[in-house]
N, C-alpha and C positions, 0 to 999 in steps of 0.2 A: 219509509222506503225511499229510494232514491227516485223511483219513479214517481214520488211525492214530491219531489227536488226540496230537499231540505236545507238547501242555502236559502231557504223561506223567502220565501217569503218570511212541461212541463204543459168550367173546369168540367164536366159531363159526360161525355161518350167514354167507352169502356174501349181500352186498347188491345186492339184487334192479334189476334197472337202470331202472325206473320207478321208483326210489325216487331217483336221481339228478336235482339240481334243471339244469336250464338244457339237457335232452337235446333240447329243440326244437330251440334254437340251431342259427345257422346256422353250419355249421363253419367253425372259425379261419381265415384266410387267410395263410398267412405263405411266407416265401421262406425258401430253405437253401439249395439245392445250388450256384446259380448267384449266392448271395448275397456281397457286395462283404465281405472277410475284418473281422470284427467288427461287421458292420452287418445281419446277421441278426434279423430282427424278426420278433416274433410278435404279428400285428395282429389287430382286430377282437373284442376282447376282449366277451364276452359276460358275465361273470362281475362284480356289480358288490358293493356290501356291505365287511363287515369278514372280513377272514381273519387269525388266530391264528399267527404261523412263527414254532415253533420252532427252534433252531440249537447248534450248539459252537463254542468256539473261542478263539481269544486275542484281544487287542486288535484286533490285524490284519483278524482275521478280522471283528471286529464292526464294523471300518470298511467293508469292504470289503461285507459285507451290509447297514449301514446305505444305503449308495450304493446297493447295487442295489437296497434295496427303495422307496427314492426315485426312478429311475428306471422303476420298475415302475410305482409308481403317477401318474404323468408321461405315460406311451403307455396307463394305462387310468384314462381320467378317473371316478369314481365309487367305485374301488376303495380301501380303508384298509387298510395292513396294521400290525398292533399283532408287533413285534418282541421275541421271548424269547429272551433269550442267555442263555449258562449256561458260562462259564468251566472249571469242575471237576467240577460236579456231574450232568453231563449227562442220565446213564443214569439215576441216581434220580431225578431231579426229573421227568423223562418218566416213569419208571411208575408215580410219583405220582400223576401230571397227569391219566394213563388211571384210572387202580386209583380215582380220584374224583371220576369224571364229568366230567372239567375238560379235554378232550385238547385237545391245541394240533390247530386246522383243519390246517396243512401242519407236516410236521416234518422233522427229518435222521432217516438212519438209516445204519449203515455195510453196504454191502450185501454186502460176505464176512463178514459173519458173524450181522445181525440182524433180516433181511426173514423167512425160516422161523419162527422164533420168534413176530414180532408179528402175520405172517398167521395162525399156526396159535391164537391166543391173540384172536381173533379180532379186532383192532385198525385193521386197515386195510381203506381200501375198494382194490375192483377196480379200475384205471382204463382196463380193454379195449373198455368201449361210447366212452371217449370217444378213444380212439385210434384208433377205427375212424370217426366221426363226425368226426375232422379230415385222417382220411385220411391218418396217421402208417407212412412204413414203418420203424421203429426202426430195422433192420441197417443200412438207407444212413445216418441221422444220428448212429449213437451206434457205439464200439465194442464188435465184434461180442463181442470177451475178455473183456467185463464186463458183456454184456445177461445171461448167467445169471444175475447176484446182483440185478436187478430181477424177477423172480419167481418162484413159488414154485408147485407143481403144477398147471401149466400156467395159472395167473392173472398178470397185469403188475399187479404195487402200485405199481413204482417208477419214476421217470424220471433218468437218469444224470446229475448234477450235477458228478464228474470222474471218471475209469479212470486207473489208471494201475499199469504193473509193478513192485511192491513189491523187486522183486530186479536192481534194477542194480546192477553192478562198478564200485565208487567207489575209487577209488587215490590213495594218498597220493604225488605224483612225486619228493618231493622225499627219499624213505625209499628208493623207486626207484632213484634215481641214487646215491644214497649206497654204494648195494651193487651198483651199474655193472649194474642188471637193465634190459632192454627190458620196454615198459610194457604192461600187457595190451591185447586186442585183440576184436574180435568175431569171432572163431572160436577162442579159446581154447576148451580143453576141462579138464575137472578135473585129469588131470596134470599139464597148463600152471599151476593155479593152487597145486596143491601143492607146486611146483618154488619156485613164487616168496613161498607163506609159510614157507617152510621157511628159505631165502635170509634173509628178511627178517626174522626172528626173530635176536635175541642185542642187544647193548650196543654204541652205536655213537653218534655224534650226524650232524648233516644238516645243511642249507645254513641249513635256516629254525630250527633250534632246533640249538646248537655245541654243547649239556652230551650227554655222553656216561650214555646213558638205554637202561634193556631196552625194547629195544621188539617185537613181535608183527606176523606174520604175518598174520593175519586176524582181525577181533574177534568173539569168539564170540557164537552166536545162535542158540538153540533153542527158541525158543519157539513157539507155535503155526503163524504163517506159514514161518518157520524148517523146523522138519520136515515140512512137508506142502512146499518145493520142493525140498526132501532128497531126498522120494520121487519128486516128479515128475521129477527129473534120472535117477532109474531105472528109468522106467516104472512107477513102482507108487506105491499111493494108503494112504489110512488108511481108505477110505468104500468097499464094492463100488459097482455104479452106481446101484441101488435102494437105496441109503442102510440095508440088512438085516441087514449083515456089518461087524464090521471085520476092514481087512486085513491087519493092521501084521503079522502074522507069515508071510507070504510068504515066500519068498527072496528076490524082489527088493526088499523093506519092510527085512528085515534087513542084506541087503548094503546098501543105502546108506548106512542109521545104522551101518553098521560101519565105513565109507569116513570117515564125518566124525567121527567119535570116534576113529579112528588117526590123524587128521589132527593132533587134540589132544595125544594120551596120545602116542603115538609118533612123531609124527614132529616135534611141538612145533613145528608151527603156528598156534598159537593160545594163549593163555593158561588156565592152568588155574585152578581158583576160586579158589588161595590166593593167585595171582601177581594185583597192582595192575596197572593201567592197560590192561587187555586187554578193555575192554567196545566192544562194536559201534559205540557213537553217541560215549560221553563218550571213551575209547581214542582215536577216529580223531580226534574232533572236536580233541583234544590234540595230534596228531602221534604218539602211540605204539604207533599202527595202522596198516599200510599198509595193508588192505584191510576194504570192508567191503561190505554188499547194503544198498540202500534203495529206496526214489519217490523222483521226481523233488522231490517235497517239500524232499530234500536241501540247492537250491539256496535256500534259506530260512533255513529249520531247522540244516541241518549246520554250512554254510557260509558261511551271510549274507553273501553275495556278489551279493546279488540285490537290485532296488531295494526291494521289500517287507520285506529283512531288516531288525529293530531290533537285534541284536546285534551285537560285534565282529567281525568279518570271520576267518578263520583262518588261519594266519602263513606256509601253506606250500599250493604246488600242487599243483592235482590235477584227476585226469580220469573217463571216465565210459568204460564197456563193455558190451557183454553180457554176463550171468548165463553163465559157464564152462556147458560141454555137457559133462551127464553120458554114461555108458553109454546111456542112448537116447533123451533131450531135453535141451535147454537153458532150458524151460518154466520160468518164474517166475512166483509167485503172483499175480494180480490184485486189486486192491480199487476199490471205486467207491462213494460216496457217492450214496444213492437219497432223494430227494425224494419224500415218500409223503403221501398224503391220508388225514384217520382216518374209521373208519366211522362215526364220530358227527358228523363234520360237517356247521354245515346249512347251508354255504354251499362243498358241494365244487364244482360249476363255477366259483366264483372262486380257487379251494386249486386247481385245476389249472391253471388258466390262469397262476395265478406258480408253480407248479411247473417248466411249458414255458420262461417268460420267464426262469427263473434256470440252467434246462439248455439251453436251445438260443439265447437271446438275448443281449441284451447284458446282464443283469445273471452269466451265465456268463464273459460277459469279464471283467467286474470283478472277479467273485472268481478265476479263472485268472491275473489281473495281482495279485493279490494274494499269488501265491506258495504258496495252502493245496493247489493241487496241478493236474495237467494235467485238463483240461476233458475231460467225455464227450462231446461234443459234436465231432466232428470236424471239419468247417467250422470253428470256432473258433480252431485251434491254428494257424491263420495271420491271426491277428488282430494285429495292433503291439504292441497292448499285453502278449498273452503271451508273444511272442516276444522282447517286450525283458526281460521278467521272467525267462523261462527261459535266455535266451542260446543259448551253442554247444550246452548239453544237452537243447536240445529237440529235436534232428534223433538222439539215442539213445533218448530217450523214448519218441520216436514209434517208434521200430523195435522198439524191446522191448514193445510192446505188442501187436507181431504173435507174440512171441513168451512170449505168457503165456497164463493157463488161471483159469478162475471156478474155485473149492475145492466140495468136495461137502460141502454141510451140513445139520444138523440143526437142530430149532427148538431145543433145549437143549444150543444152542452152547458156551454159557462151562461149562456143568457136566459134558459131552462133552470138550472140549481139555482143561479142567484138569486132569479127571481123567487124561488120557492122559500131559498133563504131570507129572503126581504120581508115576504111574507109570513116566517115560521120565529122572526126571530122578536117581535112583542111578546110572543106569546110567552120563550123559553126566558125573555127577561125580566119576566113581569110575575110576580106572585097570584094574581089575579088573573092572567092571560088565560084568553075563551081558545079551547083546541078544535072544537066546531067553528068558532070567528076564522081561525088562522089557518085552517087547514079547506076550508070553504075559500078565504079567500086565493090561498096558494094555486089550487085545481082551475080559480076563476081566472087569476092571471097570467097563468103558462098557456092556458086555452086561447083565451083572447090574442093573446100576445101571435099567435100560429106559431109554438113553439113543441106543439108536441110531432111524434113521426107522422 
């Protein structure tokens, strides 16, 4: 997903609501529910002035923002918006931007994993007086899987700009046939997928590539999203629910990580560190992975099979499923990109009002046609323009978004996972690695660290 920003490697008191400008205002007027598919307008703009939007992203993306924020300021005559892109550098140049008085009025933020953080650091304003002033019921217009990562102890900072389940079943068909397997399905369950990397592993070639090449069962992926839908396939978490514990040494936390590390080490599904061409994105994107999890971003990014793709397109077919059901969900992680106004801004009724227009309007179309990922905005995902961008994998999209889950997080996000990952990752490289050693020590040094909520 784009809110994974795929160019790869993205402060304290609570502001007081008379300190918000334009709270006279008369609430926004707009249509949704019964709105004609991409013609969703958010009228009667109140908000007029210059607003600051920050952004990520690659070319694509900075086209597809350049448009909408042209069309924003089009339905709100008076309003200027001064555009910051930032290709690679995103996260620094934003805590710069804050750390020296200089915050961009609207900004991105990725909301699995950086809304706790920048509210708790006290960076963002509230925006529930003006939610409640336009008469917003979030749950009908956004997905419900990914309104947990627009707030943070019981405040709304953010507004969903796209959701989408980071753990679809991307199959390579053409590795499939080769080895005369039926292709997966949405109600496979883990057996089902361990059956067919197992299969799919050894030297062979394929319809779309003749050289006879090892190829891998599934490309491996443990990284932070990775392990946390490990867990959720066996009911168990890394986060208690008051964010006070971790849990990773469970039984149910251990059995899973044991499931996908036999998956590796023994049953040689997956490629191991020292074997080539078994990486999740570059492995499949090559043909020498039959399986892999991603967003629907895929259709972009993977695959450039999509009109917003600029790359070469990939030489062999392939299709889409539900994330395999573990022992007791099929639950995949969620990410959404949240649209947040800064608490320093002195023009947040105009920093909201393009906030709405790029989530729930049409400038949401234009970036959802643009391929950076499926819209939060539900009324949208029947709009022409994404459905010709997303194709046949919008109607998996959408379903796997009933089946995923917001992540429980802390404001010291990246120094929480890493450490976890610091500590998880002997164990996933090593064929002998102890999942009581690694998962003992993970719980002991996020602890110590004072890294949990």
């Amino acid at each position: 997903m784009k809110t994974k920003r795929l160019w790869l490697p993205v402060l304290g008191a609570a502001l007081l609501v008379g300190s918000w400008g334009g709270m006279s205002n008369a609430a926004s007027a707009y249509t949704h529910a019964n709105a004609p598919a991409g013609k969703i307008k958010i009228s009667n703009c109140g908000g007029k002035g210059t607003v600051k939007f920050m952004f990520w992203g690659d070319k694509g993306d900075l086209a597809a923002q350049t448009a909408s924020i042209k069309a924003a300021e089009k339905a709100c005559p008076g309003l200027h918006v001064i555009a910051d892109w930032h290709q690679s550098d995103y996260d620094t140049a934003l805590k710069t931007a804050i750390g020296s008085g200089n915050a961009p009025d609207l900004f991105q933020l990725d909301g699995s994993k950086r809304v706790p953080q920048y509210a708790t650091e006290g960076a963002l304003a509230p925006i529930d007086s003006y939610i409640k002033r336009d008469k917003i019921n979030l749950s009908k217009i956004f997905f419900k899987t990914c309104l947990g990562e627009m707030s943070y102890k019981g405040k709304t900072y953010g507004l969903m700009r796209s959701c989408g389940n980071q753990k679809i079943l991307f199959y390579n068909k053409d590795m499939f046939d080769a080895k005369k397997l039926k292709y997966p399905t949405n109600s496979w369950t883990l057996a089902d997928f361990s059956k067919a990397a197992q299969k799919l592993s050894g030297n062979y070639s394929t319809s779309s590539d003749p050289t006879s090449t090892l190829r891998y069962g599934w490309g491996w992926h443990s990284d932070d999203f990775g392990m946390e839908t490990m867990l959720y396939q066996y009911g168990a978490d890394w986060l208690s629910k008051n964010l006070k514990q971790c849990t990773l040494t469970t039984p149910a936390a251990r059995a899973a990580f044991t499931w996908w590390h036999n998956l590796r080490w023994n049953l040689h599904g997956a490629a191991t560190p020292s074997q080539a061409g078994g990486d999740w994105f570059g492995g499949f994107q090559n043909g020498t992975v039959g399986m892999t999890f991603a967003g629907a971003w895929a259709e972009d990014y993977l695959f450039n099979h999509s009109p917003g793709s600029t790359g070469a397109p990939v030489k062999f077919k392939w299709g889409a499923a539900l994330l395999p059901k573990g022992p007791k969900t099929r639950l995949g992680i969620m990410a959404a990109t949240a649209e947040v106004v800064s608490k320093t801004s002195k023009n947040k009724n105009a920093a909201y009002w393009l906030a709405r227009f790029i989530t729930e309007g049409q400038g949401a179309v234009l970036m959802g046609a643009s391929g950076a990922d499926t819209p939060g905005a539900k009324a949208l995902w029947n709009a022409p323009a994404v459905k010709k961008e997303f194709g046949s994998l919008l109607s998996v999209a959408l379903l796997a978004n009933n089946y995923g889950r917001t992540p429980r997080l802390v404001p010291q996000y990246d120094d929480f996972s890493s450490t976890i990952q610091s500590a998880m990752d002997n164990y996933w490289n090593s064929a002998s690695g102890s999942v009581n050693d690694a998962t003992s020590k993970a719980c002991a040094d996020v602890t110590s660290k004072g890294l949990l909520g």
